[in-house]
N, C-alpha and C positions, 0 to 999 in steps of 0.2 A: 572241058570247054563249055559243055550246059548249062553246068553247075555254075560256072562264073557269070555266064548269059543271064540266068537266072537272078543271080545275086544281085547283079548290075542294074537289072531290071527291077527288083524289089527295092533297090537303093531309089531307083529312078521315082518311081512313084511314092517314096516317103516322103524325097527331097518337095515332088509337084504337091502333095499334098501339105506340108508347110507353109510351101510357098502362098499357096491358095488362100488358107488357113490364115497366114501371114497379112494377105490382102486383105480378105473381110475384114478381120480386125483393126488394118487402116484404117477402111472405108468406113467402118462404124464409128471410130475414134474424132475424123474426120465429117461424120454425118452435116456437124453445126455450120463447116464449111461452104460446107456442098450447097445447104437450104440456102445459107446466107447470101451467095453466088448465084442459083436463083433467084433470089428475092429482087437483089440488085440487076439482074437479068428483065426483069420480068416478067417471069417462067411460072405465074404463080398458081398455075392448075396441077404443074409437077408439085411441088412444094406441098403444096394440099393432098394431094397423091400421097406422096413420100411420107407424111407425118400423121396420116389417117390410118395408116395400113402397114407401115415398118415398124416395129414394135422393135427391133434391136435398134434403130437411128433413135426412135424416142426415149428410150430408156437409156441414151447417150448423154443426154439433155440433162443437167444438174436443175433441182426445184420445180418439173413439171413446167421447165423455159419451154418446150416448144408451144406451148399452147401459146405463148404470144407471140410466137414466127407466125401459128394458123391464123392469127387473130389478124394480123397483118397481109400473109398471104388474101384471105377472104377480101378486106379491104379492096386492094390489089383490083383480084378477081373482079368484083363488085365493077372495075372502071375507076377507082378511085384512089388513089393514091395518096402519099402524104404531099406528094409536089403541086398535085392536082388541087391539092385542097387550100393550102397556102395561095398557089398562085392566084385562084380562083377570087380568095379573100383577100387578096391585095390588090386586085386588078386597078386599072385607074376606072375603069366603067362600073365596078361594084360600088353603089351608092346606098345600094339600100339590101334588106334581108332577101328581099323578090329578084334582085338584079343576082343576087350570091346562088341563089333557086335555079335560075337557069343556065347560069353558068357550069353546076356545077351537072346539072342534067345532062350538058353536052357530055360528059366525061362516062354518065354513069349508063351501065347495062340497062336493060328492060325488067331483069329481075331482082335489078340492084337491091330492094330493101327488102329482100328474102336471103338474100348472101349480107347484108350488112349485121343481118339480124345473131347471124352467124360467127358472123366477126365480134360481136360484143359479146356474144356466151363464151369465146372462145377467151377472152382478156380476161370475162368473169372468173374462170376457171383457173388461169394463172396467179388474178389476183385474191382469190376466193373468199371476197368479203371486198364492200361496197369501200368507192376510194378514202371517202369522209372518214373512215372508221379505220385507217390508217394513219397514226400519228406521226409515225417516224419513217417515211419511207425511202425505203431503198434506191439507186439511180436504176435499177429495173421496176423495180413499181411504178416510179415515176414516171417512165415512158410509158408505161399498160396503161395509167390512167391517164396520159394525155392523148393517146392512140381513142381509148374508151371515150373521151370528152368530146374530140369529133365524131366520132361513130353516131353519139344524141344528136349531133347537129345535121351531121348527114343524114340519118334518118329522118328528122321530120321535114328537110329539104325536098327528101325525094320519097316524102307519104305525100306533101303538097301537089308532086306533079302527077303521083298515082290519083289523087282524088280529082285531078281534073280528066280524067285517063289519056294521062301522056299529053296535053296539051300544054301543059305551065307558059308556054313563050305565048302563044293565042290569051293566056288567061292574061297573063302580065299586061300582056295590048288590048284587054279586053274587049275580044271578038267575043260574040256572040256565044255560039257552041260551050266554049270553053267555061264562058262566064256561067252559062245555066250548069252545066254540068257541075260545077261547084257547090252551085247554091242549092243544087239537091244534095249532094256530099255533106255538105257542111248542115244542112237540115235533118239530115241521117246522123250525124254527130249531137246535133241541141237534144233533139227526142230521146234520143240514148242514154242524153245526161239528164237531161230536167226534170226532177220531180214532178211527179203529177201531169204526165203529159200522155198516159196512158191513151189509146184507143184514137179512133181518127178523127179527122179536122180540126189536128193541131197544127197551127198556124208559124210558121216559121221566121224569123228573125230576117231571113232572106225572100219570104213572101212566099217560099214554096209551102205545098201544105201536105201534112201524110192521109192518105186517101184513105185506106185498112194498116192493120196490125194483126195478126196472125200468131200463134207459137207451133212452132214446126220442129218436127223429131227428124235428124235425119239416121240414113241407115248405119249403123255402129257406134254411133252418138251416145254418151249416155243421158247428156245433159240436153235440154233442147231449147232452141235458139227463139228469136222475135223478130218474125219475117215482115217487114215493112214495104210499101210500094209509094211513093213521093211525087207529086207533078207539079208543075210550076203552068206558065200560060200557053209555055210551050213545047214540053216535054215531060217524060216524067222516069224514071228508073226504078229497080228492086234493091235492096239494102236488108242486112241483115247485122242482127243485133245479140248479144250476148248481154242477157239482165244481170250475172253474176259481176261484171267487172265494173261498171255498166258501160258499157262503150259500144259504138256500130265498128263491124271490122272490115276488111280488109280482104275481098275474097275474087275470083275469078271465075267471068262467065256467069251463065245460069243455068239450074237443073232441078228434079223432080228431089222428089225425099230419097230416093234409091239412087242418085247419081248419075239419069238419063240426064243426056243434054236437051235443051228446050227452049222455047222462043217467051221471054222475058212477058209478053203481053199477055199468056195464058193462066188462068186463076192457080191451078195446082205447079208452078213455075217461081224458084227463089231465086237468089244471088246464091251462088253456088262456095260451102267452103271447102278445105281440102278433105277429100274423101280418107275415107280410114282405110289402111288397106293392110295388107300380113306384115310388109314390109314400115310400116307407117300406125301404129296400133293406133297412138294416140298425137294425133296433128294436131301441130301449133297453125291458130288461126292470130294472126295478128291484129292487136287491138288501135283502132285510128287512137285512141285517147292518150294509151301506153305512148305511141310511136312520138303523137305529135307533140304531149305537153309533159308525161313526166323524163324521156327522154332528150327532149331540148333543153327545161329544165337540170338536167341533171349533167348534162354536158358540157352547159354555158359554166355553169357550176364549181365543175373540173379543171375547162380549160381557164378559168378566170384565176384561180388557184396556182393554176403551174404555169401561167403566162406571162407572170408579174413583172421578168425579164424585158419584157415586148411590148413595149408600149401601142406600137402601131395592130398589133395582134389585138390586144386588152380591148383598146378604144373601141376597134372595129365589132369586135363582138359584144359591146355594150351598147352601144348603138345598134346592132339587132334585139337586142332585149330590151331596148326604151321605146321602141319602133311597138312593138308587140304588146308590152306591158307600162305603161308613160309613169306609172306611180314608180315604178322601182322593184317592186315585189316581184315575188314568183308568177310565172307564167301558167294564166288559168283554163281550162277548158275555154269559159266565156271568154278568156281576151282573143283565144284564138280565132274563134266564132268569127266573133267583131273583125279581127282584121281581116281574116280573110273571106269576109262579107264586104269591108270597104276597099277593098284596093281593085 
């Protein structure tokens, strides 16, 4: 009677163990499901979760597809969505690139273009090779590069509202605050680009003027940066510059070369960028120049390309690009300058 107890028992646990066995193997089979159901959910910090860190769900994924579920998740994440972004561009109140600006602000997180940034390595990754240089593409490429075409757009939508820091709807009504803040932003951009504009009381396009110029080492850096400090008649900020790309970038706060926080008015005090850490060796500092003109450019680009379908799509974003650029061409640092010096 043991002996059967026994067997019964031994049977018991082979059959649970199949079973089990059984499930995973669903569940992994089914992983595309599952994301997919979140995506459509809205779920997209699981999603991000799930495809960051499951390595049997990923490896479910035929041609390295998840990297455009992440690429999308991110979006998502970001506040942004594909519905958000259409409706935004269609609205009857979007008239202009500025009106699309804040629109699309209301939707997006505080650290949106740190997650958007995200979102675009993640399509690169899928697509692994720039849209252009796809001749023949597939209807999943197609999608990565039209996901990828607004991600440019989004991005320098909301580098616009970061350089006003978070004020865009103030800027667009042009209050005060918001206005100056620009026009230092955007003076921290000319200096950055313009030849010859080394060393201070260079006079800025928007009448602000950079006061000093500096190059600062920060701690685990290997490269070192060009710490600027900018005032207009009624204010003034720190801005930091990277001569290698050449572009002012994109940083948060202020601190010492070692990473103390500090009060922006003190001589040994920069714009702070992201620290190096064990976890973090070598941090992406984000460049205004990348963000604002070869990513808009390269998006308007994309979606003009796979929009053809859309007329009212087509139009609308051409009309942000005639806005910006009036000759037709590519979108240049200086047009950016210019318009958002004039508006």
């Amino acid at each position: 009677m043991k002996l059967l107890n026994l067997k019964m028992t031994q049977i018991i646990i082979v059959i649970g163990a199949l079973f089990l066995s059984a499930c995973e193997n669903e569940q992994i089979q089914h992983c595309q499901f599952y994301v997919q159901q979140d995506l459509d959910k809205g779920n997209f910090a699981k999603v991000i979760d799930t495809l960051e860190n499951d390595k049997q769900c990923t490896d479910s994924y035929p041609n390295n597809e998840h990297f455009f579920d992440l690429g999308v998740a991110y979006m998502g994440f970001a506040g942004l969505t594909l519905e958000n972004i259409i409706d935004s561009l269609l609205a009857e109140n979007t008239n202009n690139y500025t009106d699309y600006i804040v629109s699309l602000n209301t939707y997006a997180k505080d650290n949106a273009l740190t997650i958007l940034d995200k979102a675009n390595n993640y399509f690169g990754k899928f697509l692994g090779r720039q849209c252009a240089a796809i001749k023949f593409k597939t209807s999943a490429e197609d999608q990565a590069c039209f996901y990828q075409g607004f991600v440019g757009v989004l991005q320098t939508a909301i580098a616009i509202d970061t350089m006003t820091a978070g004020q865009v709807d103030a800027w667009v009504n042009q209050e005060f605050d918001a206005q100056q803040q620009m026009d230092l932003a955007t003076c921290a951009l000319e200096y950055a680009t313009t030849a010859n504009s080394q060393g201070a009381g260079y006079i800025c396009q928007s009448g602000a003027v950079v006061d000093n110029s500096s190059v600062v080492n920060f701690e685990g850096y290997l490269d070192s940066f060009t710490a600027i400090k900018i005032s207009s008649a009624t204010g003034s900020d720190s801005f930091l510059i990277d001569p290698s790309i050449p572009s002012s970038l994109f940083t948060e706060g202020y601190c010492t070369a070692t990473f103390e926080q500090c009060s922006k008015d003190s001589d040994a005090c920069f714009a702070c960028p992201a620290p190096v850490t064990e976890a973090n060796p070598q941090p992406t500092n984000l460049a205004v120049a990348d963000v604002i003109v070869t990513a808009l450019n390269n998006g308007l680009e994309q979606l003009t390309e796979l929009t053809g379908d859309n007329q009212e799509i087509l139009a609308t974003l051409q009309q942000f690009k005639d806005e910006i650029s009036p000759d037709g061409s590519d979108i240049t640092v200086e047009d950016i300058i210019t318009y958002l010096n004039n508006q």
